[in-house]
N, C-alpha and C positions, 0 to 999 in steps of 0.2 A: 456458900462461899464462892466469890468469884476467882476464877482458876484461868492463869496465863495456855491459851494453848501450844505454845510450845511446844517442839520434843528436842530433849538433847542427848547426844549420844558421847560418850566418853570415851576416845579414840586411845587405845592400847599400844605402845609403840618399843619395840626393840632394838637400838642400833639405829631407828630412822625407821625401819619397817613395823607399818599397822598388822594386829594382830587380823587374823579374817575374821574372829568374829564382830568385829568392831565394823569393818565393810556389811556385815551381816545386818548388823542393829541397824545399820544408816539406813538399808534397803528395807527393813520393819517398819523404822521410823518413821520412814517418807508415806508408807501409805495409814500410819497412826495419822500425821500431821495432816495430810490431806482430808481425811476424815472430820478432823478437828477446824478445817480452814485455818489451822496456825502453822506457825515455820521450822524445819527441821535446821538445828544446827549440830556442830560439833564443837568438842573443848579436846585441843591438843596440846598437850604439856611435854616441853624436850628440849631437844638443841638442833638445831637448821632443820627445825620439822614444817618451811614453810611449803614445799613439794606436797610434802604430806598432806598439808591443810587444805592445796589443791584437788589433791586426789579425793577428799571427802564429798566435793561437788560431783564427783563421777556418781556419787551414790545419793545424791536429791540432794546435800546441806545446801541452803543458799545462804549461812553466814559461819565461820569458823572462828573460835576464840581461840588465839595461839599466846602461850607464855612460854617463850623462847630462853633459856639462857644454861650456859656450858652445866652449871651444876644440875641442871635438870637432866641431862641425857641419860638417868638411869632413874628408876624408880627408890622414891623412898618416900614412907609414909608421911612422914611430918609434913614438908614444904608440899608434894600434892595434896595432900586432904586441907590443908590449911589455904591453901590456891581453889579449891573446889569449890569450898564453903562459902570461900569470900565471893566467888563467882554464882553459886548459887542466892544467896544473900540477895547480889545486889539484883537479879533478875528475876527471880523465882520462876525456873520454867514449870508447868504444868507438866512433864512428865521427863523423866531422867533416866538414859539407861546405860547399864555396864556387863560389860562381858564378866561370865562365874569362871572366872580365870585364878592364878592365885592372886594378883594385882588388883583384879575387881571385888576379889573375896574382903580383900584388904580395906579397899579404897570405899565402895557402896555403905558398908553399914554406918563408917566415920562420918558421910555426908548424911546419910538417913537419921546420925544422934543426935548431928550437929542443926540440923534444921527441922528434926521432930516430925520428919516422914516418915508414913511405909514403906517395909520393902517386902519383898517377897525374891527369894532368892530360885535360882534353877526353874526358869520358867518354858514349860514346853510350847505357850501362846503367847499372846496379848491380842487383844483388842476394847473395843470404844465402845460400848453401851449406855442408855439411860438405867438407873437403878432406880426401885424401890425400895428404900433401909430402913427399917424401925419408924416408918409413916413415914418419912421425909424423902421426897422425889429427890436425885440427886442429877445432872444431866452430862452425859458427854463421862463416865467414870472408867477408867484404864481398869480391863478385866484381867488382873494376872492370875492366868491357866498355870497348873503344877499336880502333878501326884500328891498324894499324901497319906498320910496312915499307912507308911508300907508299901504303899501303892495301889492299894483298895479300891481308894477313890480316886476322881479327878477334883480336886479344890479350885475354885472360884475365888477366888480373893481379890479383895477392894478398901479403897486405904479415903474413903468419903470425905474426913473432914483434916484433910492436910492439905498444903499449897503444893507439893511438889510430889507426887508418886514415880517411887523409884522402883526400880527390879533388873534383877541380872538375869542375863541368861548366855547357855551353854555354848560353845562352837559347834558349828553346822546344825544347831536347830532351826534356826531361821533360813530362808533361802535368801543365798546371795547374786541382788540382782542391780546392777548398773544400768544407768540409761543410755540410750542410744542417742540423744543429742542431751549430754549435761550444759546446764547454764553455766555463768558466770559468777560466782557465789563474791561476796566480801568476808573480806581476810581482817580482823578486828584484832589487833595486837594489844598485848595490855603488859605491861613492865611487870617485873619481876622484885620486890621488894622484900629481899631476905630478912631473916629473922634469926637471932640468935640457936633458939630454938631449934631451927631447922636442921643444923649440922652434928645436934642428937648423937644422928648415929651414920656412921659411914660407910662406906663399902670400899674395901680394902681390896676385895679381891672379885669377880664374877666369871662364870663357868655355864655357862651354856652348851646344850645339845642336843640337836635337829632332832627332830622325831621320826625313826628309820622308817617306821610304819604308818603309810596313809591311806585309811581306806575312805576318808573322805569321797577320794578321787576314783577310787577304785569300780569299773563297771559292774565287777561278776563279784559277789561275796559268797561265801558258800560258810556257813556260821553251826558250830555246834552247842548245845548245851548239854547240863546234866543228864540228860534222859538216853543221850549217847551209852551211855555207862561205865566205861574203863577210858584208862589211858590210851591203849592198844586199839580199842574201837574207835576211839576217836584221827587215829592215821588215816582212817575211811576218809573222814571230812576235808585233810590233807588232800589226800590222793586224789578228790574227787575236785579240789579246788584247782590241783594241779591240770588236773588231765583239759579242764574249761580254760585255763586262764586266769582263774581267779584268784582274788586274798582270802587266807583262812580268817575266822572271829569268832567269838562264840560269847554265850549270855556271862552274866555275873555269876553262875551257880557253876558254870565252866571253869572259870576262872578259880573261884577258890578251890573249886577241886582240883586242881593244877595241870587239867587238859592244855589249857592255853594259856598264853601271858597277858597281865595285864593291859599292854598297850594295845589288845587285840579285842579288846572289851566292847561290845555293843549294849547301848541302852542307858537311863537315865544317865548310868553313872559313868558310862563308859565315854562312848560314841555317839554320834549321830550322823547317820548314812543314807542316800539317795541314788542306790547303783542300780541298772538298767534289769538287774537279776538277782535276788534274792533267796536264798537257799537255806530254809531253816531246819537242822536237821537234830531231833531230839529236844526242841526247845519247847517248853508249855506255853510259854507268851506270856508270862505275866504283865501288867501294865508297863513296869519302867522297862522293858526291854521293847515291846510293841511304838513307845516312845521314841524308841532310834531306828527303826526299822521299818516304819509303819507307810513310810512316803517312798519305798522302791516302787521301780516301775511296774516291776513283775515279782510276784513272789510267790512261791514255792514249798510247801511245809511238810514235811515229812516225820511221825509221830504214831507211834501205840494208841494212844490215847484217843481216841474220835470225837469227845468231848473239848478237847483242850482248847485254848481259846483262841492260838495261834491262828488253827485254819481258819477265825473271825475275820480274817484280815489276809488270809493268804490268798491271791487267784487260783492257786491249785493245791491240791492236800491229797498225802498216799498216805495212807493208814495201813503202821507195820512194824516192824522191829528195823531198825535205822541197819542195824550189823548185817541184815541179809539183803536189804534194799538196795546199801550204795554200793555194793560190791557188782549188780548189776546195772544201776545207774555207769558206775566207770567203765563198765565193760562195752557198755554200749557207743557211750563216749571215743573210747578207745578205737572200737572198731567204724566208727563215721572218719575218725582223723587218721585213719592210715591209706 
């Protein structure tokens, strides 16, 4: 099958401001499309989101499709999927991506029904390989990387004989990177031509609220999981994040054990984090948590277990009961900063 190489990124917007992950995909994008020798663009859907369609040249697009008009400035299924489709239709890029947002959760599979593509959703990779599938050479196939089985494995997946491979993927998985001299991209405006249809369903009311907690941004994380053991042990992981500087987190197994809140979540399904110090205290590593974790600068593992798989991946590892460690971990802390 001959396949457009294209990459386009589906730009997420709130009020006028892109989601990051959507700057994330553009920065993916750009070294897919390079790879491919074809062009990275973007589709922004909204109302005076032409700033916006600028800003997407900061991150490689060098063409932006904008469908501008007052009913768009808030998301609703019908009028974008039906704007998607018809955009996909008439182009077929070669490869199509969208933030695992709830928007994108929404928005990807409608385009992947409607034009009888793969998707592969929560992808930890991407890239461009030749395939060998069932005898048939396939050239240039978008590899979307993912956990699977639980997290057992890492899955390979490949969508061979579709015109358009799609896949979502998570905030802060990708690195977000702008260029130092962006081009001049074109701004490609295309009317808006509602549909009965469209007005479905309305939005009467909308409620938004910032996310108090970012450890995105955060240098020093100090993260506990279940192997912590109690609630009360786990004030160690506090106290130690305190005493550095740092934000507390902890794995999925943390969480529902109610050590920590969910917005403090690291890993597949949590987070994904890139801070300068890494502190994993009681965690096994299983794959989807090493998924969010696994690209700090420095990291740290602290664990019973000598086996566990965490120290796979940690630059340093103290094998021990977490309760009696970080209590002189802080101590030490403590007395450097007085």
């Amino acid at each position: 099958m001959e396949r457009n190489n294209d990459v386009w990124v589906f730009i997420e917007q709130h009020n006028g401001k892109a989601s990051d992950v959507s700057f994330e995909l553009l920065s993916k994008g750009r070294k897919l499309a390079e790879t491919l020798s074809g062009s990275l663009k973007s589709v922004v859907i909204g109302h005076n989101i032409e700033s916006l369609a600028k800003e997407t040249f900061r991150f490689g697009a060098v063409e932006a499709y904008t469908i501008d008009d007052q009913s768009l400035a808030n998301y609703r299924t019908m009028p974008y999927s039906r704007i998607v489709n018809q955009l996909v239709d008439a182009h077929k890029p070669g490869i199509f991506l969208f933030g695992a947002t709830i928007v994108g959760r929404d928005l990807a599979p409608r385009a992947a029904s409607h034009s009888k593509s793969g998707l592969t959703a929560d992808c930890t990779d991407l890239q461009i390989s030749d395939v060998k599938y069932l005898r048939v050479d396939y050239k240039n196939l978008l590899l979307q990387i993912r956990p699977a089985f639980g997290g057992n494995i890492i899955a390979t997946i490949i969508s061979p004989d579709v015109q358009t491979q799609m896949a979502t993927v998570r905030e802060g998985v990708m690195r977000l990177e702008p260029l130092e001299k962006p081009g001049i991209g074109k701004i490609t405006k295309i009317p808006y031509l509602p549909e009965a249809f469209d007005s479905i369903v309305e939005i009467i009311e909308q409620h938004r609220q910032e996310n108090k907690v970012n450890l995105k941004s955060a240098p020093i994380i100090v993260a506990g999981g279940y192997g912590v053991g109690t609630k009360e042990n786990f004030r160690f992981v506090e106290e130690l994040a305190h005493a550095i500087g740092g934000e507390v987190a902890g794995s999925r197994a943390a969480v529902d054990a109610g050590f920590v809140t969910p917005d403090r979540q690291v890993g597949q399904t949590g987070v994904t984090v890139r801070p300068k110090l890494y502190i994993a205290v009681g965690i096994s590593g299983a794959i989807q948590h090493r998924a969010g974790m696994q690209e700090s600068n420095k990291i740290i593992a602290i664990n019973s277990d000598a086996d566990a798989p965490i120290f796979g991946v940690a630059h340093y590892g103290v094998v021990g009961d977490a309760s009696q460690i970080l209590p002189l971990f802080i101590n030490v802390f403590k007395q450097k900063l007085k």
